[in-house]
MDTraj code that builds the backbone (N, CA, C; nanometers):
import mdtraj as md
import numpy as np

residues = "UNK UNK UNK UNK UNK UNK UNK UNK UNK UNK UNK UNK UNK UNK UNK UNK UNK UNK UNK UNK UNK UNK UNK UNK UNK UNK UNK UNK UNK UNK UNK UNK UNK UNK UNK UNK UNK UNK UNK UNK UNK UNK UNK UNK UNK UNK UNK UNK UNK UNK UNK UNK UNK UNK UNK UNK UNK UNK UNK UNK UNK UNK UNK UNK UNK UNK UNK UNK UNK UNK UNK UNK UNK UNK UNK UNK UNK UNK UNK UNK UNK UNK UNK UNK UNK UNK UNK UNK UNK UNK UNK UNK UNK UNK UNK UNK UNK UNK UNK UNK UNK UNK UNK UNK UNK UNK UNK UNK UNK UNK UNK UNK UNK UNK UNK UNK UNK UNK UNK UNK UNK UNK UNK UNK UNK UNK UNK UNK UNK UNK UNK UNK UNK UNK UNK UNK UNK UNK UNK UNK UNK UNK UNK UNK UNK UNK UNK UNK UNK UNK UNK UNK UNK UNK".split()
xyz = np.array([
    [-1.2775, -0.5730, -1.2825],
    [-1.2001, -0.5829, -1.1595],
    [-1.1403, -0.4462, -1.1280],
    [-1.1300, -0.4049, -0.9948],
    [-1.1104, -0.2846, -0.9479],
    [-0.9718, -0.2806, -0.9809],
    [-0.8876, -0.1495, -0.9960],
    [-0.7067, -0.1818, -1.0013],
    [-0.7184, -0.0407, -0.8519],
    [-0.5979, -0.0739, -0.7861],
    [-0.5624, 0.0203, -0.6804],
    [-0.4089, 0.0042, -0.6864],
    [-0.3673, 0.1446, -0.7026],
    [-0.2364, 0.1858, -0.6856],
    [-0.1757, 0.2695, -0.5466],
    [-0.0913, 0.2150, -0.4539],
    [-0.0578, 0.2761, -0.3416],
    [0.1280, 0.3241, -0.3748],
    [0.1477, 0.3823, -0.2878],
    [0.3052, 0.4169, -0.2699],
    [0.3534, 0.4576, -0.1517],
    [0.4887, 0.3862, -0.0955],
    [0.4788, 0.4007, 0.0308],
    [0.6563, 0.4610, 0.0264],
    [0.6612, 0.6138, 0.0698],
    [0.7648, 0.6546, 0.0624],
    [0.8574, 0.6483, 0.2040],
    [1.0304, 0.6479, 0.1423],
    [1.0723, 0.6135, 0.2971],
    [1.1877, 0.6892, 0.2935],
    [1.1985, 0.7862, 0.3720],
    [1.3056, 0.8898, 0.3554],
    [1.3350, 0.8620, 0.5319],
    [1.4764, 0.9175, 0.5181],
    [1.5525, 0.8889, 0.6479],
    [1.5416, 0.7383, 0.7539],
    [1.5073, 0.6573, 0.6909],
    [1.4828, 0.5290, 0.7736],
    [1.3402, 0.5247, 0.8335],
    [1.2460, 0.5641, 0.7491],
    [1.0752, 0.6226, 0.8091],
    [1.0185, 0.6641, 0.6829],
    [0.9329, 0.5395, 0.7477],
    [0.8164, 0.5254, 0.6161],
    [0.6731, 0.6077, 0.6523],
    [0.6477, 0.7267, 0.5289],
    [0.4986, 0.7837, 0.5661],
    [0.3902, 0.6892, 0.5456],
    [0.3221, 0.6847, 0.6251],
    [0.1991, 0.6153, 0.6525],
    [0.0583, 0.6946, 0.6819],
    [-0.0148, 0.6255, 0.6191],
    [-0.2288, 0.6927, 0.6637],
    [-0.2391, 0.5982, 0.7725],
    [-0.2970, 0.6835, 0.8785],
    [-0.4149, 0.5957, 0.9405],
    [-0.5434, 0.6300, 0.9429],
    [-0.6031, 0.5383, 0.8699],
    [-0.7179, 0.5631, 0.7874],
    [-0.8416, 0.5510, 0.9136],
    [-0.9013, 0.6278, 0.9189],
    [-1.0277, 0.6501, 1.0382],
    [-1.1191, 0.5378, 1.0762],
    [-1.1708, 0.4913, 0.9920],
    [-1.2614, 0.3926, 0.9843],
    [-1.2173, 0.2130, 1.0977],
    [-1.1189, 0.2081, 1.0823],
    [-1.0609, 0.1004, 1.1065],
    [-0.9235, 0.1306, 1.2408],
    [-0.8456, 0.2316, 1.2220],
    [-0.7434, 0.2880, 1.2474],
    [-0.5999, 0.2514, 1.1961],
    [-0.6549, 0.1507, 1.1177],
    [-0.5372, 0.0991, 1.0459],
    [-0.4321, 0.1628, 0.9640],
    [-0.3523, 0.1765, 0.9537],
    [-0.2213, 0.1680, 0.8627],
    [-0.2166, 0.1185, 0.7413],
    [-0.2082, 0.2528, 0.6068],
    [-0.1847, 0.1790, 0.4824],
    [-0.0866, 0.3210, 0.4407],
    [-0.0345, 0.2344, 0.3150],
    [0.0719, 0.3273, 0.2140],
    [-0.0339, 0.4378, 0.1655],
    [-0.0299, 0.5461, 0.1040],
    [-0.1364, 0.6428, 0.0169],
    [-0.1631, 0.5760, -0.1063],
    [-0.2746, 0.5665, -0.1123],
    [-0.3188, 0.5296, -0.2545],
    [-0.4801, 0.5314, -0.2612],
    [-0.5230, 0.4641, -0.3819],
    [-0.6918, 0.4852, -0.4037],
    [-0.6718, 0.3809, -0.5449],
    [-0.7931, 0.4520, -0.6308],
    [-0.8422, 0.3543, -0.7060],
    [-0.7914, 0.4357, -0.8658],
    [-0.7294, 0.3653, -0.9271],
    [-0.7052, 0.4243, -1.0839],
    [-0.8125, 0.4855, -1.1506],
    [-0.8064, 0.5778, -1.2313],
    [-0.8909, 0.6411, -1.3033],
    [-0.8973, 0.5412, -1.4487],
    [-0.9554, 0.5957, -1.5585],
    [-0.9764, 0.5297, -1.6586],
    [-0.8525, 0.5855, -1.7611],
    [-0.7992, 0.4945, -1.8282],
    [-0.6761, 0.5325, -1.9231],
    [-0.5430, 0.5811, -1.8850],
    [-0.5886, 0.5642, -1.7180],
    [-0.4394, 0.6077, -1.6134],
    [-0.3231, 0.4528, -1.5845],
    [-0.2321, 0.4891, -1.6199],
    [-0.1280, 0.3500, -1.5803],
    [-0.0985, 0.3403, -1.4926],
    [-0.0516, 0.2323, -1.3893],
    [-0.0331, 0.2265, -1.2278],
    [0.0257, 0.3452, -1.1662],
    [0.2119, 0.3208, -1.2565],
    [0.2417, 0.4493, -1.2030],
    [0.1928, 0.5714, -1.1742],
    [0.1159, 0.6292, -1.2942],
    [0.0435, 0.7998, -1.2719],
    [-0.0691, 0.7553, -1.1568],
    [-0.0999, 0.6569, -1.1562],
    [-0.2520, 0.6343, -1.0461],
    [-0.1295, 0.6635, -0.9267],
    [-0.0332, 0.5917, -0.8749],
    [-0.0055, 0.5725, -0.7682],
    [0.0758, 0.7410, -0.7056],
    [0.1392, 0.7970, -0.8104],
    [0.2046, 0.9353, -0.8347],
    [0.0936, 1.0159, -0.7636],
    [0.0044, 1.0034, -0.8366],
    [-0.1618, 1.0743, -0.8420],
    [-0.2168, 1.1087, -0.6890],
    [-0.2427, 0.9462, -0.6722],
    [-0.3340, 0.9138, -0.5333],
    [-0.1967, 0.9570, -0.4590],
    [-0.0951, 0.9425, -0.4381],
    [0.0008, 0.9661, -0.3145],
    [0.0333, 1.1672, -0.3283],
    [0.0251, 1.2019, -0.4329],
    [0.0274, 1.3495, -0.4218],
    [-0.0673, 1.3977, -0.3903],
    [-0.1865, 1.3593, -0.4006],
    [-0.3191, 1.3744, -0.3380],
    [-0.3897, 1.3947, -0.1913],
    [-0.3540, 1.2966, -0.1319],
    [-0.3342, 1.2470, -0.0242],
    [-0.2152, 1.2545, 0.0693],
    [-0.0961, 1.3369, 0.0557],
    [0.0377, 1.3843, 0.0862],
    [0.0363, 1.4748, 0.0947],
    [0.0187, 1.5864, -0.0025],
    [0.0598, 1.7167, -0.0654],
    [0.2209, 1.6912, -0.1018],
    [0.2544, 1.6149, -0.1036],
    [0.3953, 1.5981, -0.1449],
    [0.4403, 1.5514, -0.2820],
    [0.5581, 1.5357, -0.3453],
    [0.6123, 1.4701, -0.5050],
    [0.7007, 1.3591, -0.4006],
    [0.6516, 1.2367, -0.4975],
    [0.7325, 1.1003, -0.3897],
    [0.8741, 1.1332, -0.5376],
    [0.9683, 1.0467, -0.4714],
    [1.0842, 1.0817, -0.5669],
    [1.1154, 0.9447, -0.5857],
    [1.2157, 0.8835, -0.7224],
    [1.2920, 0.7604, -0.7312],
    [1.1737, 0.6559, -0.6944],
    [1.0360, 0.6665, -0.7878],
    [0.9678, 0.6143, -0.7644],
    [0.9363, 0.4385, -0.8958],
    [0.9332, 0.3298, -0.7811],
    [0.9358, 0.2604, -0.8556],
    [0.8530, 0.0803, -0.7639],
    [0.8050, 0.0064, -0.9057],
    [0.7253, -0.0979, -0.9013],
    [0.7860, -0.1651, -0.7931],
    [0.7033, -0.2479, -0.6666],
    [0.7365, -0.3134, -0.5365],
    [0.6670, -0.4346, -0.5655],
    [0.5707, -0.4539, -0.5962],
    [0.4452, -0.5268, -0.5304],
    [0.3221, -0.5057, -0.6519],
    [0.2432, -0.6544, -0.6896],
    [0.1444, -0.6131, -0.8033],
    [0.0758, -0.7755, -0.6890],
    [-0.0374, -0.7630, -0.6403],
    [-0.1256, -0.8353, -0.5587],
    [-0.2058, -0.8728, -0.6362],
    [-0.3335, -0.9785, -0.5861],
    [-0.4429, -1.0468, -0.5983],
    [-0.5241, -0.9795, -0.4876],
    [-0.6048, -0.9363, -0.4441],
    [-0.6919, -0.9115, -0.3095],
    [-0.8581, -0.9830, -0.3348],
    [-0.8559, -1.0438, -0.2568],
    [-0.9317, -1.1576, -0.2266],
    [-1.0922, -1.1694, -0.0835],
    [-1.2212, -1.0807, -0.1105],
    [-1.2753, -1.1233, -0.0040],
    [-1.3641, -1.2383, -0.0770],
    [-1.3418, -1.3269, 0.0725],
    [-1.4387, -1.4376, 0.0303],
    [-1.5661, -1.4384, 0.1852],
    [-1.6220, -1.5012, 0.1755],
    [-1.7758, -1.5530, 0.2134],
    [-1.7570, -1.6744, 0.1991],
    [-1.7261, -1.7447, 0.2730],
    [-1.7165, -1.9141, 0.2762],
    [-1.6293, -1.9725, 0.1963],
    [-1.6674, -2.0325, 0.0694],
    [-1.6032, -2.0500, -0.0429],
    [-1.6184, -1.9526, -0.1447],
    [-1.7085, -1.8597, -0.1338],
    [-1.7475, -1.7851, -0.2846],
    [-1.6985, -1.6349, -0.2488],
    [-1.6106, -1.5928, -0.3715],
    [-1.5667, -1.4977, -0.3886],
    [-1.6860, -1.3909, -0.3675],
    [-1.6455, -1.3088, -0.3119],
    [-1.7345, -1.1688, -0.3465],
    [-1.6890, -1.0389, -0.3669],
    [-1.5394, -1.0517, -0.3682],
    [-1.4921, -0.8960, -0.4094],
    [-1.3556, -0.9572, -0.4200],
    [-1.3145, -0.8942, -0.5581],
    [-1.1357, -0.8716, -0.5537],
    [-1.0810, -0.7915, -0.6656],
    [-0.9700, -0.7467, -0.6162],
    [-0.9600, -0.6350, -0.6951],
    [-0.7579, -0.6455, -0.6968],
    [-0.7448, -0.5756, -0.7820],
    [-0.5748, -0.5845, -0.8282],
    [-0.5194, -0.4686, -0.7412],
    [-0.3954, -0.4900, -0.6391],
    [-0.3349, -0.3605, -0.6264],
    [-0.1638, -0.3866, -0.6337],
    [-0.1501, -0.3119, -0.7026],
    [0.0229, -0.2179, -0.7161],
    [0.0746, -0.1430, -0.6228],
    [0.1656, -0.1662, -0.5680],
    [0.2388, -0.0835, -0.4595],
    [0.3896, -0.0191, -0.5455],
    [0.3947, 0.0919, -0.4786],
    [0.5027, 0.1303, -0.5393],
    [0.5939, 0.1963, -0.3933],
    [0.7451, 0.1992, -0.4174],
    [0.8118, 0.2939, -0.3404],
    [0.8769, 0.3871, -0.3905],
    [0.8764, 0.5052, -0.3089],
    [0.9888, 0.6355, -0.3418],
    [1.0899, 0.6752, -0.2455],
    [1.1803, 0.6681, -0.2733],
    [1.3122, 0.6751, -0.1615],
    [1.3026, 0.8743, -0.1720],
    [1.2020, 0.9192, -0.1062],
    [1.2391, 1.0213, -0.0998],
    [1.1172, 1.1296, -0.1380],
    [1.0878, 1.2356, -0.0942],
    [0.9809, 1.3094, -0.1085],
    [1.0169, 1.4850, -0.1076],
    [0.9481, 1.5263, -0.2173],
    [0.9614, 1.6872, -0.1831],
    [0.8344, 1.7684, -0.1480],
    [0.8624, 1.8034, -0.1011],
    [0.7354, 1.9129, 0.0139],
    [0.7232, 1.8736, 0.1409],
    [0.6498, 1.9527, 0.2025],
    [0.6036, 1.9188, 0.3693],
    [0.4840, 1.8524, 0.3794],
    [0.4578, 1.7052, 0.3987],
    [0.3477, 1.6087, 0.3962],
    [0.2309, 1.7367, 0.4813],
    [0.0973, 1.7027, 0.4512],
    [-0.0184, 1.6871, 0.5542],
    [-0.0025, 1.6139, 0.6980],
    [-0.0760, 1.7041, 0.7705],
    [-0.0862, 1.6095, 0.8935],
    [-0.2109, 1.5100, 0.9269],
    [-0.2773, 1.5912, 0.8291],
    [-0.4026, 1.5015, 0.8360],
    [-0.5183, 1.5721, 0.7631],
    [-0.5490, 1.4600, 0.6352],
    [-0.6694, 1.4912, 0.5584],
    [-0.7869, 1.4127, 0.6059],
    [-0.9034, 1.4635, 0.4798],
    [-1.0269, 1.3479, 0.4851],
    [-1.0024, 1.2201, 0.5175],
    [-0.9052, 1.1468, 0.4392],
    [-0.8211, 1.0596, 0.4400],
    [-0.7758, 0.9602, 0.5394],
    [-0.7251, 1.0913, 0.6917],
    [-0.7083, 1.0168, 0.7963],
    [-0.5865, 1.1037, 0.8454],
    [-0.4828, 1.0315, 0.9186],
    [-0.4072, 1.1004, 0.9759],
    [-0.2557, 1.0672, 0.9089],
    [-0.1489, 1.1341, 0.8632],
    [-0.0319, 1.1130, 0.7965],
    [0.0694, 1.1159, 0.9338],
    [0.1796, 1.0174, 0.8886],
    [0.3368, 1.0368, 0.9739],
    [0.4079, 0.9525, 0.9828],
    [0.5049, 0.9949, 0.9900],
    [0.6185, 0.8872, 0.9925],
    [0.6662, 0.8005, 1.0836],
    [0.7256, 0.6820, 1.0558],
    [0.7240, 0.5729, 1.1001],
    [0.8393, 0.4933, 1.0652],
    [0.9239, 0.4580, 1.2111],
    [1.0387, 0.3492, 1.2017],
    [1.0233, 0.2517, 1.1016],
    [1.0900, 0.2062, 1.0493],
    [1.0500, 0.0789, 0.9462],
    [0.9965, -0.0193, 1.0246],
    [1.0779, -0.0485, 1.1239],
    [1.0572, -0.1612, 1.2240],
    [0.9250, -0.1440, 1.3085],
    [0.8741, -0.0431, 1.2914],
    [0.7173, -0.0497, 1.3220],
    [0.6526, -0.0831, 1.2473],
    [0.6514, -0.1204, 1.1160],
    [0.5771, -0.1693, 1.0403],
    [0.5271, -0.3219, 1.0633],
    [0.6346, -0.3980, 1.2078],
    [0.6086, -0.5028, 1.2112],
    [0.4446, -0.5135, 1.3453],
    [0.4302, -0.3555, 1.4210],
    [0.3408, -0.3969, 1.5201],
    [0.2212, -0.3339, 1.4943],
    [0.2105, -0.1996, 1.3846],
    [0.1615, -0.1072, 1.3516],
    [0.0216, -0.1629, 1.3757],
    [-0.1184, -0.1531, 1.3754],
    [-0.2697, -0.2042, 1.3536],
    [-0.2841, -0.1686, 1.1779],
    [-0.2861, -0.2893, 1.0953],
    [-0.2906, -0.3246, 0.9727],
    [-0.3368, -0.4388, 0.9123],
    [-0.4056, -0.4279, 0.8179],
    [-0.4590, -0.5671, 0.7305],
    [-0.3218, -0.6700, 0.7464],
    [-0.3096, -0.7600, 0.7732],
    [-0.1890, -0.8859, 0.7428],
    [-0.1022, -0.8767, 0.5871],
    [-0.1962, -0.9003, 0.5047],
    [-0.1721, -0.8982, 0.3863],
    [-0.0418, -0.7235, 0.3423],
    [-0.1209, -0.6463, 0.4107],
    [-0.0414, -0.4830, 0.4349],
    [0.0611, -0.5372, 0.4591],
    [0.0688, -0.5739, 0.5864],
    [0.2048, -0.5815, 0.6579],
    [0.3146, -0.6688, 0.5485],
    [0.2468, -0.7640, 0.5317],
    [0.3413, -0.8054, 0.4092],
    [0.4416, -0.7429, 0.3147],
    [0.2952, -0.7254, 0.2602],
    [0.3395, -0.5955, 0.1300],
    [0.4775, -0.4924, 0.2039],
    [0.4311, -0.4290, 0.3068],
    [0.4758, -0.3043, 0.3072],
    [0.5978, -0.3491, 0.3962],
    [0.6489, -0.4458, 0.4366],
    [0.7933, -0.4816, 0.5135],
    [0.8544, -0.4992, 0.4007],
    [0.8045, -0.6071, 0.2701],
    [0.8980, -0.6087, 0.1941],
    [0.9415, -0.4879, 0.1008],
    [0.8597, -0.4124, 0.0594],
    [0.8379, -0.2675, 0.0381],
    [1.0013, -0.2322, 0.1110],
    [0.9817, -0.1975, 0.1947],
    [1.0237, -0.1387, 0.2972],
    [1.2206, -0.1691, 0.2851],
    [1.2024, -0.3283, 0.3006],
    [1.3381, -0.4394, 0.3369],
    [1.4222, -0.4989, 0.2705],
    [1.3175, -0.5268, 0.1475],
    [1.3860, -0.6311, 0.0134],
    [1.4159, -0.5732, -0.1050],
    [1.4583, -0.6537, -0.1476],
    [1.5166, -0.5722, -0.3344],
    [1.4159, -0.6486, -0.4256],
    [1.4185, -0.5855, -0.5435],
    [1.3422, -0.7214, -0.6035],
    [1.1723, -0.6612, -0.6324],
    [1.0842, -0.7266, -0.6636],
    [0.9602, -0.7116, -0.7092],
    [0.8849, -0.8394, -0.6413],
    [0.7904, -0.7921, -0.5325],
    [0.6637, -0.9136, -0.4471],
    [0.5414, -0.9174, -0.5733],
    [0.4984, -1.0416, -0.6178],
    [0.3861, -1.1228, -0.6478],
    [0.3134, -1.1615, -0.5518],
    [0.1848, -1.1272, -0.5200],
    [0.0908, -1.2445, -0.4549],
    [-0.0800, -1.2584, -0.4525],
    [-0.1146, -1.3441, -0.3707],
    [-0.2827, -1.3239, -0.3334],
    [-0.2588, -1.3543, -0.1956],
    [-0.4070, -1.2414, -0.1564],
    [-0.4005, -1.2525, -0.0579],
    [-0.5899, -1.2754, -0.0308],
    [-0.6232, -1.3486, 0.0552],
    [-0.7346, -1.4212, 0.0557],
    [-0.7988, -1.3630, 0.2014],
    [-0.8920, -1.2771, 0.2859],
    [-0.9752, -1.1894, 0.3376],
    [-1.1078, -1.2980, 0.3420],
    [-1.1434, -1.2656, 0.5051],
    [-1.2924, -1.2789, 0.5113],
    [-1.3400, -1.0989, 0.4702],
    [-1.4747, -1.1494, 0.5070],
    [-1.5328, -1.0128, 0.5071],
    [-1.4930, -0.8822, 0.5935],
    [-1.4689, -0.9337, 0.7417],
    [-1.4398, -0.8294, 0.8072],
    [-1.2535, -0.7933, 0.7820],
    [-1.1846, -0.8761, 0.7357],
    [-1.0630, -0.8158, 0.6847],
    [-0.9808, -0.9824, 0.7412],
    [-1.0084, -1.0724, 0.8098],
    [-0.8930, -1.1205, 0.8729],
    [-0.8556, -1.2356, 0.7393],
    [-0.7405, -1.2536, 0.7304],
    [-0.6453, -1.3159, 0.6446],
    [-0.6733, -1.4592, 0.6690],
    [-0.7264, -1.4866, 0.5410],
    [-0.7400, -1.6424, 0.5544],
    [-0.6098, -1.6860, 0.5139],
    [-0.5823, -1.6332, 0.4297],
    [-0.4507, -1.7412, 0.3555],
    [-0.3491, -1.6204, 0.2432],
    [-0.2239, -1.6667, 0.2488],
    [-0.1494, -1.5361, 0.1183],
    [-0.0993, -1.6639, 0.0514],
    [-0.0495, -1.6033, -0.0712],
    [0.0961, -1.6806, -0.1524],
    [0.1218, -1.5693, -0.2249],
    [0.2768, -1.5997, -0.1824],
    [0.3675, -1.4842, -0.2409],
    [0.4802, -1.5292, -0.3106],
    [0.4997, -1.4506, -0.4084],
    [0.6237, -1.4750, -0.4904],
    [0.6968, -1.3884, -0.4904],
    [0.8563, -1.3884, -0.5078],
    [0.9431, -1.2541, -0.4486],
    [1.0149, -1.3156, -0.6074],
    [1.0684, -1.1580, -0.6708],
    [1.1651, -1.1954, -0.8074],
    [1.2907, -1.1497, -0.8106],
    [1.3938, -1.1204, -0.8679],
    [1.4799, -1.0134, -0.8523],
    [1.5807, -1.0524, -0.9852],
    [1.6310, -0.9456, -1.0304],
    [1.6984, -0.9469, -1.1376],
    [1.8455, -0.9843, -1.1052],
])
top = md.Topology()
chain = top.add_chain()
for i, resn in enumerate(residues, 1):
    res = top.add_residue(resn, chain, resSeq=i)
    for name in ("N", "CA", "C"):
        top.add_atom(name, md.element.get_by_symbol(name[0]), res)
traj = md.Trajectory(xyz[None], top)
């Protein structure tokens, strides 16, 4: 099973965001873990990568199910970790291979063009305290059949 680590940093009330070319959609920075890498360094990794920036006060949000199905039968799913950093040092990219970087009201996160399942993730990211559990269930072309989510907090 694939693991993907993202991180979605939010300094001054504005969260950096990709909009990734292909789709034009809206996601946190992230990619796919390397081998013997732990979420955190994957997500550190892929977001310094893809930023040029150091995310700061970085910590566990969100550990998903991702789910495409084909009728009833699974055909792809893969684990992803979200992380947040209240804070970033350097001057982001404006735009890599990647897509295009910038910042963003929180409260746009509610109209932004994004997977469903994203939007989820990344409001509570964004809004709540605490650590999100869930699955999230995808046809092929992306639309959200179904989530369940669990929210925890100490």
């Amino acid at each position: 099973m694939q693991r993907i680590a993202n991180l979605l940093a939010i300094q001054d009330g504005k969260a950096l965001l990709l909009q990734k070319p292909r789709r034009g959609w809206y996601v946190a920075p992230g990619g796919k873990m390397e081998s013997g890498e732990s979420i955190f360094e994957a997500a550190v990794r892929e977001f310094q990568e893809e930023t040029n920036t150091t995310p700061k006060n970085v910590h566990l949000k969100g550990v998903y199910t991702m789910v495409i199905k084909r009728e009833q039968e699974i055909i792809n799913e893969w684990m992803l970790y979200t992380f947040v950093a209240h804070g970033i040092e350097g001057v982001p990219y404006e735009e890599t291979k990647e897509g295009l970087l910038g910042w963003f009201d929180i409260d746009q996160l509610h109209h932004l063009p994004m997977a469903e399942g994203d939007r989820t993730n990344l409001l509570f990211v964004a809004s709540q305290q605490g650590i999100q559990y869930g699955t999230f269930e995808y046809t092929e072309q992306f639309e959200l059949l179904s989530e369940t989510i669990q929210n925890s907090q100490e």
